[in-house]
N, CA, C and O atoms as a Maestro MAE file, in Angstrom:
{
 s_m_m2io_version
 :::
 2.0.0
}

f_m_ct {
 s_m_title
 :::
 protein
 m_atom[336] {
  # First column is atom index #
  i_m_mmod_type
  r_m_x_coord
  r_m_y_coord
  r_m_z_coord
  i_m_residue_number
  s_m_chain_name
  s_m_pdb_residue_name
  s_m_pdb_atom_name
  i_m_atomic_number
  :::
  1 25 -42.979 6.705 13.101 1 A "UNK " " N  " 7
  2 3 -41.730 6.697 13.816 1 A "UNK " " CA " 6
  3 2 -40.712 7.640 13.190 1 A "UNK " " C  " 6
  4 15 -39.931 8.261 13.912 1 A "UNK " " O  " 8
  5 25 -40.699 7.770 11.778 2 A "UNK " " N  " 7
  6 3 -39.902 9.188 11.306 2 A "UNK " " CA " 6
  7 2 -39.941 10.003 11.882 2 A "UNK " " C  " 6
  8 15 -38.920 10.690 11.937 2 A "UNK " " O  " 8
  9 25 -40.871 10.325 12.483 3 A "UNK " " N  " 7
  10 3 -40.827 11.553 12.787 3 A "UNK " " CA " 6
  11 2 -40.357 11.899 14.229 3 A "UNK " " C  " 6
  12 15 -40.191 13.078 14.543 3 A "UNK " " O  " 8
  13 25 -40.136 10.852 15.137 4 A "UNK " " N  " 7
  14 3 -39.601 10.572 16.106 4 A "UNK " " CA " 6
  15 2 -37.886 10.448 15.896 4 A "UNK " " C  " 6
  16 15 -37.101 10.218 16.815 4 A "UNK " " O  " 8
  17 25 -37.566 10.630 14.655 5 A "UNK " " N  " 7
  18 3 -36.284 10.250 14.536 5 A "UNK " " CA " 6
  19 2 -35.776 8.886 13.961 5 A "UNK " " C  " 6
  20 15 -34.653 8.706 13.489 5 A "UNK " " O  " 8
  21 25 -36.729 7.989 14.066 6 A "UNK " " N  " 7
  22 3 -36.074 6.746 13.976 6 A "UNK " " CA " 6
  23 2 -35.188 6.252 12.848 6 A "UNK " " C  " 6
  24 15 -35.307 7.033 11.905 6 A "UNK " " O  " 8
  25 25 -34.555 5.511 12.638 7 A "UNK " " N  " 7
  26 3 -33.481 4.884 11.828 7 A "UNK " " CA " 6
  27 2 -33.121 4.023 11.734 7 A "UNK " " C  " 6
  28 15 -33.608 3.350 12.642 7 A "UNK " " O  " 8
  29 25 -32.137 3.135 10.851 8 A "UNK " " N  " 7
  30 3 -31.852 1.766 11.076 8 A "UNK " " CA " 6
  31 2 -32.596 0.657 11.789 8 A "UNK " " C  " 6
  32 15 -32.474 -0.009 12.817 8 A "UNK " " O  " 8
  33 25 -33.466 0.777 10.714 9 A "UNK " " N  " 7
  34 3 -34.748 -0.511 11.317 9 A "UNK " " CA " 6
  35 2 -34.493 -1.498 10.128 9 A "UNK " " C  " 6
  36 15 -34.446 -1.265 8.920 9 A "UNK " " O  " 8
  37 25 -34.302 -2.964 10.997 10 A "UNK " " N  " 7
  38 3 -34.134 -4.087 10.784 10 A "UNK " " CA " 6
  39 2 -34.685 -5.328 11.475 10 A "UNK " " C  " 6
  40 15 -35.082 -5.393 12.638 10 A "UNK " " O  " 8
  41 25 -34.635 -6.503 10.380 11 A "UNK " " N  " 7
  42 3 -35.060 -7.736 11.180 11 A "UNK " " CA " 6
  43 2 -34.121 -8.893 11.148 11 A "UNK " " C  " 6
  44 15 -33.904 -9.387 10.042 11 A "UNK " " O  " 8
  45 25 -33.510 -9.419 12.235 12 A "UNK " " N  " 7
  46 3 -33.032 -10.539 12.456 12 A "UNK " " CA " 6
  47 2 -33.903 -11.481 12.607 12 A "UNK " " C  " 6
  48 15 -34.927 -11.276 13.259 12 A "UNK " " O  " 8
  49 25 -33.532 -13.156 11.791 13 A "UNK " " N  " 7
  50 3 -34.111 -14.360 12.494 13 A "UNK " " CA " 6
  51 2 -33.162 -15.256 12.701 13 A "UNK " " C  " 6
  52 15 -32.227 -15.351 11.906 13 A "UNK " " O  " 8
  53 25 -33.277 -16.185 13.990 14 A "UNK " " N  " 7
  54 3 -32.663 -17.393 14.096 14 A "UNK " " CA " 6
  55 2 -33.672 -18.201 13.959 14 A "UNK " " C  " 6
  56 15 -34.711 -18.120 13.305 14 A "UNK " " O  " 8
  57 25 -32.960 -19.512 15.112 15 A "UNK " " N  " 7
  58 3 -33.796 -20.870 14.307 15 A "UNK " " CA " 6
  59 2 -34.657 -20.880 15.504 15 A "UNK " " C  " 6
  60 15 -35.387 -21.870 15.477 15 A "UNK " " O  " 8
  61 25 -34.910 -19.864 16.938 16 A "UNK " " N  " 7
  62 3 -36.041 -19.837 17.852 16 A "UNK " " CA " 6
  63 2 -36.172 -18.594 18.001 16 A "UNK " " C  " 6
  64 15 -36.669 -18.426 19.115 16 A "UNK " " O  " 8
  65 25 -35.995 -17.573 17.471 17 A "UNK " " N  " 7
  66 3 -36.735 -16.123 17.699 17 A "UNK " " CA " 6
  67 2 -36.301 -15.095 15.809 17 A "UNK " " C  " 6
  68 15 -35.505 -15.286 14.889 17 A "UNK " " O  " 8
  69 25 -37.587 -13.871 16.180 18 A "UNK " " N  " 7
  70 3 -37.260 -13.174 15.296 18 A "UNK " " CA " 6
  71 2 -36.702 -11.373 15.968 18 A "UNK " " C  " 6
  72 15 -37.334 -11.151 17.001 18 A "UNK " " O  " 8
  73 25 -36.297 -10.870 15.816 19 A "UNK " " N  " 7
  74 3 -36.232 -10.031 16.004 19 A "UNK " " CA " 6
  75 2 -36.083 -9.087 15.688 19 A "UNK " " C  " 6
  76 15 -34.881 -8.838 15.597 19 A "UNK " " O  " 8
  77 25 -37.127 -7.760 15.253 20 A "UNK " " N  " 7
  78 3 -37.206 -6.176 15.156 20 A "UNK " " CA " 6
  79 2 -36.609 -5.108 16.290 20 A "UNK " " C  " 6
  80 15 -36.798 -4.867 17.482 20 A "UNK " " O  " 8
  81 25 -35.738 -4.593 15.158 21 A "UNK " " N  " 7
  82 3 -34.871 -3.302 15.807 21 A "UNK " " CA " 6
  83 2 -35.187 -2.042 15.026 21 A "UNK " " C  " 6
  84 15 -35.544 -2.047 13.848 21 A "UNK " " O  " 8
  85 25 -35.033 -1.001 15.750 22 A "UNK " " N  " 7
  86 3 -35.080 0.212 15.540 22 A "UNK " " CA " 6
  87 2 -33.998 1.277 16.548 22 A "UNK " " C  " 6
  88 15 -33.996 1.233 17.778 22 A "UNK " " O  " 8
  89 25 -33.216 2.101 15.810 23 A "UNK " " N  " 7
  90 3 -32.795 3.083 16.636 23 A "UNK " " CA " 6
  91 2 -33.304 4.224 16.806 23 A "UNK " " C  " 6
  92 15 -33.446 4.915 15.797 23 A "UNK " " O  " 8
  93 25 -33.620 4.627 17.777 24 A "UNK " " N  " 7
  94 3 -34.345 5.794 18.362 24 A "UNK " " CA " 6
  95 2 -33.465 7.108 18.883 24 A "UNK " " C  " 6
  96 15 -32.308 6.776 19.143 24 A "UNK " " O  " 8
  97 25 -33.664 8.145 19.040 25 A "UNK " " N  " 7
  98 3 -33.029 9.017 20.412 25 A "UNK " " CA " 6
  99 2 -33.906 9.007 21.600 25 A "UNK " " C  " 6
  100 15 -35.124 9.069 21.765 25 A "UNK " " O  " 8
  101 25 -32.947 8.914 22.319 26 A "UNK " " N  " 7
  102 3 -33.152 8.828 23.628 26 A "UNK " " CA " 6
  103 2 -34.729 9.555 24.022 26 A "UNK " " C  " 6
  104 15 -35.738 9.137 24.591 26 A "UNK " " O  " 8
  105 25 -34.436 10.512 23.557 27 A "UNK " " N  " 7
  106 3 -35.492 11.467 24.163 27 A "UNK " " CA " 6
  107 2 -37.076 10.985 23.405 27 A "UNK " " C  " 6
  108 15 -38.103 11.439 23.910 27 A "UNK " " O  " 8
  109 25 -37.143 10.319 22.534 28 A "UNK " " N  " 7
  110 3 -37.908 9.151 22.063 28 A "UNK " " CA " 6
  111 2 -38.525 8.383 22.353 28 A "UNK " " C  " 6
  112 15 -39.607 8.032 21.882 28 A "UNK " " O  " 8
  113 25 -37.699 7.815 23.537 29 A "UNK " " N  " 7
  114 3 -37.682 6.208 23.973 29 A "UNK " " CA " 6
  115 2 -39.392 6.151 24.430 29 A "UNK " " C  " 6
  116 15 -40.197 5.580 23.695 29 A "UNK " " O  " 8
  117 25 -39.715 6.653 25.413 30 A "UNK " " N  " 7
  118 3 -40.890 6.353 25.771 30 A "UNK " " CA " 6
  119 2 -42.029 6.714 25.021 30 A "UNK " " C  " 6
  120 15 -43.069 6.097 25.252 30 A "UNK " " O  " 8
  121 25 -42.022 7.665 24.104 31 A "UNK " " N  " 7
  122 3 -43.406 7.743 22.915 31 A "UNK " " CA " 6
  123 2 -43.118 6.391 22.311 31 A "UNK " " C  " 6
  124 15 -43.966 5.504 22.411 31 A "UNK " " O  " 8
  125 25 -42.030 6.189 21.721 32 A "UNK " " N  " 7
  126 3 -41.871 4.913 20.776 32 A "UNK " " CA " 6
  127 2 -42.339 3.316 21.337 32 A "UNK " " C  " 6
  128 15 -42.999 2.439 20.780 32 A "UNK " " O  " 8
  129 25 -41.879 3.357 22.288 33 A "UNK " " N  " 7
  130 3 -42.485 2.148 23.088 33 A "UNK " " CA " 6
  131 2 -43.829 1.930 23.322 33 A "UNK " " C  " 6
  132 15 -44.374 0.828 23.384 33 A "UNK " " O  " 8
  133 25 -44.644 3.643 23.525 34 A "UNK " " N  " 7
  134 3 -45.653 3.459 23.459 34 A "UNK " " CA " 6
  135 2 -46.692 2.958 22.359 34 A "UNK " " C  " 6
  136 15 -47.666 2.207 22.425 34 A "UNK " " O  " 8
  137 25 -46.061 3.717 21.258 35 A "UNK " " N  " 7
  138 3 -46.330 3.459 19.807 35 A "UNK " " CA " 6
  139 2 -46.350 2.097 19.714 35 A "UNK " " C  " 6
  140 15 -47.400 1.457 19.762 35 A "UNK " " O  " 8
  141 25 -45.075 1.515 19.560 36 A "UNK " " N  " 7
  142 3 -44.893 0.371 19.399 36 A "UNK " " CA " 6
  143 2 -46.190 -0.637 20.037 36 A "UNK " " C  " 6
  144 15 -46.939 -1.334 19.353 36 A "UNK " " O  " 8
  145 25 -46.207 -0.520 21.239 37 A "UNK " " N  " 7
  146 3 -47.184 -1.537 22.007 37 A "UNK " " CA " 6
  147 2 -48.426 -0.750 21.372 37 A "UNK " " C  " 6
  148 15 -47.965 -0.485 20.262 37 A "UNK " " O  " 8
  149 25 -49.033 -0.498 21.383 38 A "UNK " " N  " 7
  150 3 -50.297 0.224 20.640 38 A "UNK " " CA " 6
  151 2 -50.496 -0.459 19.032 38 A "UNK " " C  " 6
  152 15 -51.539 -0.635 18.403 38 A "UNK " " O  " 8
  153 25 -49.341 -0.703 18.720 39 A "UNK " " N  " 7
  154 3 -49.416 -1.000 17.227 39 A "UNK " " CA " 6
  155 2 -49.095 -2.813 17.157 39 A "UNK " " C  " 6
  156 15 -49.462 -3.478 16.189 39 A "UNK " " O  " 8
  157 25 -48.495 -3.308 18.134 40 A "UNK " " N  " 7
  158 3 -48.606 -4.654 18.451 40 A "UNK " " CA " 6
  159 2 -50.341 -5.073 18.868 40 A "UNK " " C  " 6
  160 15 -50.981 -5.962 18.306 40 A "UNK " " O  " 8
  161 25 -50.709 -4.433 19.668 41 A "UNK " " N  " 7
  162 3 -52.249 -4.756 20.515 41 A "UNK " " CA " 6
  163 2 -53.477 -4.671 19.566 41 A "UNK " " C  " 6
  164 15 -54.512 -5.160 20.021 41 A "UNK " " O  " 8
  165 25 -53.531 -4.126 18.311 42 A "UNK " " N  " 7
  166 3 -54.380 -4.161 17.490 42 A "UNK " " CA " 6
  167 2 -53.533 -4.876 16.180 42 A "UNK " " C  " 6
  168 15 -54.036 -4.758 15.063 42 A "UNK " " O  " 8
  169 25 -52.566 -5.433 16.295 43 A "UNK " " N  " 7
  170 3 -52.093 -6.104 14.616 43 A "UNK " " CA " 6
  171 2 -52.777 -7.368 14.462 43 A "UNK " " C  " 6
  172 15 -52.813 -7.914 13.359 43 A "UNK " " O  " 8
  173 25 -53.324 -7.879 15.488 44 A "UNK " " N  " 7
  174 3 -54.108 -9.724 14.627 44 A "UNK " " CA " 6
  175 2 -55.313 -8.610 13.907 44 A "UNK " " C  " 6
  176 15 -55.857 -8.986 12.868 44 A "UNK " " O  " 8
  177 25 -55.549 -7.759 14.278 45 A "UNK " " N  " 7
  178 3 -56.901 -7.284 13.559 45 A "UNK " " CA " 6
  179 2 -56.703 -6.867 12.091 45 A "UNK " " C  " 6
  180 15 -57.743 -6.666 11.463 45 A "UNK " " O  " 8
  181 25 -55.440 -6.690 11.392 46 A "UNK " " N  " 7
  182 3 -54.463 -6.813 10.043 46 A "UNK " " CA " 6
  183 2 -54.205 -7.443 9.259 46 A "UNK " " C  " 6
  184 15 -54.149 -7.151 8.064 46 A "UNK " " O  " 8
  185 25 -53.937 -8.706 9.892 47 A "UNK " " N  " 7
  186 3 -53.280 -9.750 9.904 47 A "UNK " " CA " 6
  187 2 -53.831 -10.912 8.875 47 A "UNK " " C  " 6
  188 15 -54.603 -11.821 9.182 47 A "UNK " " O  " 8
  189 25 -53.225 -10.654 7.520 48 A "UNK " " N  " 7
  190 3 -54.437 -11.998 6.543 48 A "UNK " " CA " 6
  191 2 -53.529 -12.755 6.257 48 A "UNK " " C  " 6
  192 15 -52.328 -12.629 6.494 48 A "UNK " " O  " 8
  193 25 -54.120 -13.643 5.689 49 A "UNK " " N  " 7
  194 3 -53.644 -15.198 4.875 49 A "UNK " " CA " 6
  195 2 -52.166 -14.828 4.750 49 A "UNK " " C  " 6
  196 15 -51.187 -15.130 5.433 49 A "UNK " " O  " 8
  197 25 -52.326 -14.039 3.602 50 A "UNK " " N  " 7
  198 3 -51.210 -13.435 2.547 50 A "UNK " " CA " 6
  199 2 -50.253 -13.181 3.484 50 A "UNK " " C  " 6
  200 15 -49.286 -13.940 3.421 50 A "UNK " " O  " 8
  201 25 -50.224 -12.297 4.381 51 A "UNK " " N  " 7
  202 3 -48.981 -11.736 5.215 51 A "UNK " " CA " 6
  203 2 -48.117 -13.156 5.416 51 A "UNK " " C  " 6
  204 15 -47.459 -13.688 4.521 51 A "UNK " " O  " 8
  205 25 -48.222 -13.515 6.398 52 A "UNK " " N  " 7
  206 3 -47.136 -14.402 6.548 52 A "UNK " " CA " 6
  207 2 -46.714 -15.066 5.572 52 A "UNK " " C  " 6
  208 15 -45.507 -15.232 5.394 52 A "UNK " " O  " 8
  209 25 -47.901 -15.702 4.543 53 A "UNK " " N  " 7
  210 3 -47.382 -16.509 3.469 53 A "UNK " " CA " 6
  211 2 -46.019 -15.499 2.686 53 A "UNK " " C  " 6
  212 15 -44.876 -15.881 2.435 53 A "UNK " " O  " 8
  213 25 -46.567 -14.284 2.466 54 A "UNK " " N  " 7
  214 3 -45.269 -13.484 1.842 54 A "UNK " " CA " 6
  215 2 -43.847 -13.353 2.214 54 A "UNK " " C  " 6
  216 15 -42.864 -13.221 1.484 54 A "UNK " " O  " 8
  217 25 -43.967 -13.434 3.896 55 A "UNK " " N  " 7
  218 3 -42.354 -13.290 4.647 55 A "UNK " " CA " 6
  219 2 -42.162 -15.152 4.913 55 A "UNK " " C  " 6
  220 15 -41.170 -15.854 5.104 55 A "UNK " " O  " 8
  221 25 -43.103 -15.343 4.845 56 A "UNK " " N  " 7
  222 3 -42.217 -17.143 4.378 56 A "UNK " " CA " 6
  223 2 -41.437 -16.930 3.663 56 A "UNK " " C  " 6
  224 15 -40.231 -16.986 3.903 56 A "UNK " " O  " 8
  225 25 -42.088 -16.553 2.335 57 A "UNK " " N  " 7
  226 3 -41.290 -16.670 0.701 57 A "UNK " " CA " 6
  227 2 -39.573 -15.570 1.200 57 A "UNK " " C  " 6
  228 15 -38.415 -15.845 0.883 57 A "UNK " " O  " 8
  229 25 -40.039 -14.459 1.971 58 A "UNK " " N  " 7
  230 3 -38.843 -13.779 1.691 58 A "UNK " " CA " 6
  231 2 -37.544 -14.609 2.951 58 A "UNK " " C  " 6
  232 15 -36.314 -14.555 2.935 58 A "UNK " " O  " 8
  233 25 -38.285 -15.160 3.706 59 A "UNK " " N  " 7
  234 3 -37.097 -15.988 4.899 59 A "UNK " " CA " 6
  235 2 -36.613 -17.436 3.982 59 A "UNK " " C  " 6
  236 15 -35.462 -17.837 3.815 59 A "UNK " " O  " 8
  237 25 -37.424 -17.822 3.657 60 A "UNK " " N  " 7
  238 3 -36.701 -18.902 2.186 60 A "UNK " " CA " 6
  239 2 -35.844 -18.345 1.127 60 A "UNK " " C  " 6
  240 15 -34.739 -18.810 0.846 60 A "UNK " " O  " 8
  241 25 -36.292 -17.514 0.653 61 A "UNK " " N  " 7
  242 3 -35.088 -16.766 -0.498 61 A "UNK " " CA " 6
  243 2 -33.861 -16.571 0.345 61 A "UNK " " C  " 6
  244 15 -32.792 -17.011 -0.076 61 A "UNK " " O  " 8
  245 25 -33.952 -15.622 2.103 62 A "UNK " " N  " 7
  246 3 -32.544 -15.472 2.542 62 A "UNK " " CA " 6
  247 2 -32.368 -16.663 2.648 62 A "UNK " " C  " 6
  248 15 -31.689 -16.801 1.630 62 A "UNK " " O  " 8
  249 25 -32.448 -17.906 3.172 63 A "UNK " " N  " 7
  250 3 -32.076 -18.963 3.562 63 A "UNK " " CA " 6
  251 2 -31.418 -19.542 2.613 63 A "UNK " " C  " 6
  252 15 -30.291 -19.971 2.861 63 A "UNK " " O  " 8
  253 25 -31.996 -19.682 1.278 64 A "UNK " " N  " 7
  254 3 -31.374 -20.188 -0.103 64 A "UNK " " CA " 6
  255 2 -30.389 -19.695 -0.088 64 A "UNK " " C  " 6
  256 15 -29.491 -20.505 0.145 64 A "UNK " " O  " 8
  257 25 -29.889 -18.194 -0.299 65 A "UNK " " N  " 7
  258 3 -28.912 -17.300 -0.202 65 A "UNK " " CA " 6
  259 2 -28.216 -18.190 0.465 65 A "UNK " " C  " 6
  260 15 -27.548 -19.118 0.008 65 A "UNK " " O  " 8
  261 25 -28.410 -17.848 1.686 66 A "UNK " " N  " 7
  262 3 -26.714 -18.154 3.015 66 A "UNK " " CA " 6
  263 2 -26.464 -19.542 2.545 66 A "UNK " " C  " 6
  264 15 -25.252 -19.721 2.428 66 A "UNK " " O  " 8
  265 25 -27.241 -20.699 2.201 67 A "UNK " " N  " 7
  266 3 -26.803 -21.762 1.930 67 A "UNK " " CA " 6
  267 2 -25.880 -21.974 0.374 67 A "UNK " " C  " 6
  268 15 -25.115 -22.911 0.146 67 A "UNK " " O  " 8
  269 25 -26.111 -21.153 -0.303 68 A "UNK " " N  " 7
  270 3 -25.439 -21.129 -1.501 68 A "UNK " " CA " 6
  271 2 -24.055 -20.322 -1.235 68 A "UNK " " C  " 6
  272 15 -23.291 -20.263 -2.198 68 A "UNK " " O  " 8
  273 25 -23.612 -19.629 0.096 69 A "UNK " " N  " 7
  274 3 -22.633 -19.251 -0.011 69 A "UNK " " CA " 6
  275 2 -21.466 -20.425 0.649 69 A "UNK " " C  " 6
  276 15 -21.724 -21.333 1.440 69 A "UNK " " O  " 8
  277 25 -20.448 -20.158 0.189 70 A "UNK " " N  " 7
  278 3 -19.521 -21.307 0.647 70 A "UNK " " CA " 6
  279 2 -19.753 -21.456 1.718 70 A "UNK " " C  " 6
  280 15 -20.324 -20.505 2.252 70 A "UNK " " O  " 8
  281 25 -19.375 -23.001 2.819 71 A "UNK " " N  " 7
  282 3 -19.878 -23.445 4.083 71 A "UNK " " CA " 6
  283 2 -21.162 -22.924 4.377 71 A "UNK " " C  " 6
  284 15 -21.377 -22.881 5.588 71 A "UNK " " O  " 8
  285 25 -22.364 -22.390 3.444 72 A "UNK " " N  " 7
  286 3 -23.742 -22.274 3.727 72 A "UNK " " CA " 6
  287 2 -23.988 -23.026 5.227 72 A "UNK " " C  " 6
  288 15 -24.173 -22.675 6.392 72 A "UNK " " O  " 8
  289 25 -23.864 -24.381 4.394 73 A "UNK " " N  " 7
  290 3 -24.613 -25.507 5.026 73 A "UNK " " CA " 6
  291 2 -24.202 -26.419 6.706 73 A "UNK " " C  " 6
  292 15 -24.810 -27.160 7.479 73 A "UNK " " O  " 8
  293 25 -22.871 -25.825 6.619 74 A "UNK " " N  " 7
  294 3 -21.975 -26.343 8.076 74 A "UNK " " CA " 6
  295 2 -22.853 -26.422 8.967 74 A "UNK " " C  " 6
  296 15 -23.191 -27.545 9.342 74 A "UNK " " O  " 8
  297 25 -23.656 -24.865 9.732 75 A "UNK " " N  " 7
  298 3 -24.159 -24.834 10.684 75 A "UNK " " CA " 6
  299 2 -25.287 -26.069 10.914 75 A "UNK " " C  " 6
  300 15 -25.365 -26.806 11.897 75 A "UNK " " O  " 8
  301 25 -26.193 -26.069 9.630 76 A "UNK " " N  " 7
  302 3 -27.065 -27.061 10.210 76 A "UNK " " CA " 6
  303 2 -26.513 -28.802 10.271 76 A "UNK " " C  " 6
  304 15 -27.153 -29.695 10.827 76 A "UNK " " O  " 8
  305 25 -25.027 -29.008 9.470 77 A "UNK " " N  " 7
  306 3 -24.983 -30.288 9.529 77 A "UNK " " CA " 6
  307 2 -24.399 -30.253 11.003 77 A "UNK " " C  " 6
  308 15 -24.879 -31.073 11.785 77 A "UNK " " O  " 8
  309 25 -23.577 -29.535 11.392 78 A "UNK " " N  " 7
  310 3 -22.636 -29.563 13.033 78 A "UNK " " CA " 6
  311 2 -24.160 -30.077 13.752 78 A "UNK " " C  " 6
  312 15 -24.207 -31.185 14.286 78 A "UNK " " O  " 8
  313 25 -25.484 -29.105 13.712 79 A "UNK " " N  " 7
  314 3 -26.309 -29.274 14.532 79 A "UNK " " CA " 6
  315 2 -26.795 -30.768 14.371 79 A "UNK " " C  " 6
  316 15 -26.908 -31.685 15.185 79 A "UNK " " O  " 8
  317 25 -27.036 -30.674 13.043 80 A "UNK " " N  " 7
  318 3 -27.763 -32.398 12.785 80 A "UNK " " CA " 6
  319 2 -26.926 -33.480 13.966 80 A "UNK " " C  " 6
  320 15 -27.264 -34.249 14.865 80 A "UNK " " O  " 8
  321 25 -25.647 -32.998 13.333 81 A "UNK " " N  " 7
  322 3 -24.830 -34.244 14.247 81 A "UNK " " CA " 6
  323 2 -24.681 -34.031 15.621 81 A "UNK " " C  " 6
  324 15 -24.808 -35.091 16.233 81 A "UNK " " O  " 8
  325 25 -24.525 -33.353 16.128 82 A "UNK " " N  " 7
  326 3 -24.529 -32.993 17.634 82 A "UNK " " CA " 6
  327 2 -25.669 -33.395 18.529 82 A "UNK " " C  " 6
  328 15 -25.488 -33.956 19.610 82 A "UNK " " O  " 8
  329 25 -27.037 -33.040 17.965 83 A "UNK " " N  " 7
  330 3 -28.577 -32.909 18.292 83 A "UNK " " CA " 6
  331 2 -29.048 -34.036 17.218 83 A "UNK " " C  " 6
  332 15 -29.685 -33.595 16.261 83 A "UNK " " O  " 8
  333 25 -28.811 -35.436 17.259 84 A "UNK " " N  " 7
  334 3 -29.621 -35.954 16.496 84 A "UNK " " CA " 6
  335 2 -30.907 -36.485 16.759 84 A "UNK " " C  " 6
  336 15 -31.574 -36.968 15.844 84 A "UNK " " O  " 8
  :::
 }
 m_bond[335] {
  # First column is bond index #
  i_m_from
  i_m_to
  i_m_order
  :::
  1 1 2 1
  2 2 3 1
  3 3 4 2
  4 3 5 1
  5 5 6 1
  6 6 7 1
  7 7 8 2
  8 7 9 1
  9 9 10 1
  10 10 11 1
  11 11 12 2
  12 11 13 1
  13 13 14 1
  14 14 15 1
  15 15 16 2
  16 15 17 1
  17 17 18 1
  18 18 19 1
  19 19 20 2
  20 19 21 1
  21 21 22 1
  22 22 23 1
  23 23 24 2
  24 23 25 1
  25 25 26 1
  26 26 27 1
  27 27 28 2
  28 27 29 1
  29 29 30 1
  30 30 31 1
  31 31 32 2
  32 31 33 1
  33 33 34 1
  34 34 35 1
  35 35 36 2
  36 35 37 1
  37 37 38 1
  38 38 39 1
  39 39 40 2
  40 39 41 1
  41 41 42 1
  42 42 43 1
  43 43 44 2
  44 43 45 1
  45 45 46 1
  46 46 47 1
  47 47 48 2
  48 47 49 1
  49 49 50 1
  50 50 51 1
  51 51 52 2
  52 51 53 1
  53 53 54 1
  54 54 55 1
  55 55 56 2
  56 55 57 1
  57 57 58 1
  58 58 59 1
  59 59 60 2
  60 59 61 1
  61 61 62 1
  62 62 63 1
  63 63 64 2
  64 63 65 1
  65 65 66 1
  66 66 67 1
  67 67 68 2
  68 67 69 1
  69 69 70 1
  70 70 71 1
  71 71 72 2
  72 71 73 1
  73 73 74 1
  74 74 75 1
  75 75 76 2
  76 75 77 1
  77 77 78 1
  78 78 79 1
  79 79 80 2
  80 79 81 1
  81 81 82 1
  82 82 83 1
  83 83 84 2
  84 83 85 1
  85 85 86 1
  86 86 87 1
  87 87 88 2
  88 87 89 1
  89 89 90 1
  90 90 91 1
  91 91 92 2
  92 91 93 1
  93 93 94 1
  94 94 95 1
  95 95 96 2
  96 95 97 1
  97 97 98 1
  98 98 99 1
  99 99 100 2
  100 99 101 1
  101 101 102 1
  102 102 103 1
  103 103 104 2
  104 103 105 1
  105 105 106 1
  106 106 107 1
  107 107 108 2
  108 107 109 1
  109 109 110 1
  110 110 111 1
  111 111 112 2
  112 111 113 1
  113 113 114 1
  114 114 115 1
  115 115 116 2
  116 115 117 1
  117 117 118 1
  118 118 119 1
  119 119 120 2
  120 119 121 1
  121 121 122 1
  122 122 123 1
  123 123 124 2
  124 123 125 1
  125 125 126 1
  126 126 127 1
  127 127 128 2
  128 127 129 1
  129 129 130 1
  130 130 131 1
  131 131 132 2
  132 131 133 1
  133 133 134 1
  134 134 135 1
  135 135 136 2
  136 135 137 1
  137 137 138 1
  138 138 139 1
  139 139 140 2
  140 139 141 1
  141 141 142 1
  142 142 143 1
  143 143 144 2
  144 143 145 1
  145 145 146 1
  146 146 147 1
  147 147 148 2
  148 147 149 1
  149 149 150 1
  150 150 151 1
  151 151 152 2
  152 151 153 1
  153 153 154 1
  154 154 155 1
  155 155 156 2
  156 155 157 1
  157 157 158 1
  158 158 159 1
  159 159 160 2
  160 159 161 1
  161 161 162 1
  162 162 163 1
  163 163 164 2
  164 163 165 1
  165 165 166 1
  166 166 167 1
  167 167 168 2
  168 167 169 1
  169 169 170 1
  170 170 171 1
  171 171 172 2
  172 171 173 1
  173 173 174 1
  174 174 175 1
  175 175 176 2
  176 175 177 1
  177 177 178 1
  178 178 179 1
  179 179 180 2
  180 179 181 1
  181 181 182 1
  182 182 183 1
  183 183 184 2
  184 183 185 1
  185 185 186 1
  186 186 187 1
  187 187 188 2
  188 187 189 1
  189 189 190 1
  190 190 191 1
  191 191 192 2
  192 191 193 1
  193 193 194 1
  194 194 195 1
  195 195 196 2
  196 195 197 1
  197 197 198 1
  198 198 199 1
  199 199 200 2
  200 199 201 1
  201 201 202 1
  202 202 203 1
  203 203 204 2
  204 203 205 1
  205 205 206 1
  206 206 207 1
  207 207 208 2
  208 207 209 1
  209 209 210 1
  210 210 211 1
  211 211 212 2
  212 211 213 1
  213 213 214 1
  214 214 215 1
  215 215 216 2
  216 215 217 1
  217 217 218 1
  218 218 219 1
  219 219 220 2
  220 219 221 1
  221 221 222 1
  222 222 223 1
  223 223 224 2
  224 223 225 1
  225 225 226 1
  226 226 227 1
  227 227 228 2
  228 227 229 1
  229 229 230 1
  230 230 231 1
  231 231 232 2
  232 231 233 1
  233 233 234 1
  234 234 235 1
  235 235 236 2
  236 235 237 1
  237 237 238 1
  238 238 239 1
  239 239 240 2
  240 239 241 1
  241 241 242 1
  242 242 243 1
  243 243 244 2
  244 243 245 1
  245 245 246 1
  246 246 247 1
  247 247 248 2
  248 247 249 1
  249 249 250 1
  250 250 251 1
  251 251 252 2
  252 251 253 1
  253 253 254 1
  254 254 255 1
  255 255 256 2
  256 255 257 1
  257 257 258 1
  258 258 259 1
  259 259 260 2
  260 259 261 1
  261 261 262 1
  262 262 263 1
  263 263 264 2
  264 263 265 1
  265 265 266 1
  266 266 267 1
  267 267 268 2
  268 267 269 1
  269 269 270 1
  270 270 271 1
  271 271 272 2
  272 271 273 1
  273 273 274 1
  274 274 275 1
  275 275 276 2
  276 275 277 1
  277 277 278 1
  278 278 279 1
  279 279 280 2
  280 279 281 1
  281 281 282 1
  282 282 283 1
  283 283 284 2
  284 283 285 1
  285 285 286 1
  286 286 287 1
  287 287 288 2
  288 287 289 1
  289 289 290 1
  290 290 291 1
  291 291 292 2
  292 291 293 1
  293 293 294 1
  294 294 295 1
  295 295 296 2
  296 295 297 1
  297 297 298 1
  298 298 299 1
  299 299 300 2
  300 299 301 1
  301 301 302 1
  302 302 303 1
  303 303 304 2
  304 303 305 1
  305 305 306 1
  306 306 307 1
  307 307 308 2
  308 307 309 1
  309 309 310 1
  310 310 311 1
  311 311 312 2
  312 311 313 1
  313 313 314 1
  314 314 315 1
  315 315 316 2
  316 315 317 1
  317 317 318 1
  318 318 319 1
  319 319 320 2
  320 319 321 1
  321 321 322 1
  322 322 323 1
  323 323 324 2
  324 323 325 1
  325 325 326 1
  326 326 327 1
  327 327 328 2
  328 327 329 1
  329 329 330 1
  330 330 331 1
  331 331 332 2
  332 331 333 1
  333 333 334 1
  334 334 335 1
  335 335 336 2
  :::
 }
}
């Protein structure tokens, strides 16, 4: 994808989706998409033990993080109580 330009690639998670971003140029858009799906359609064939176990460990470390910062913890008690 460098070489397409790409940049500012990141991952968001909430508490029901994850989500991968990338910025592209325009003139991009459709190799990259293609790429992309091409590289989704063969990834279980990649895909070992280890991988996920590793981005567990790194979505627990952020999680530790945000909760150690002041009001960490608000969001999930509001939810606890709201949604019990």
């Amino acid at each position: 994808m460098d070489d397409l330009g790409a940049n500012n690639r990141n991952v968001t998670t909430d508490s029901g989706r994850t989500n991968f971003f990338q910025d592209v140029p325009t003139a991009a858009l459709e190799r990259t998409l293609y790429l992309e799906s091409d590289r989704m359609g063969y990834l279980a064939n990649y895909i070992s033990q280890q991988m996920p176990e590793r981005e567990r460990g790194v979505v627990q470390n952020e999680k530790r993080q945000g909760e150690n910062q002041p009001y960490g913890r608000v969001r999930d008690e509001i939810s606890a109580k709201m949604y019990p």
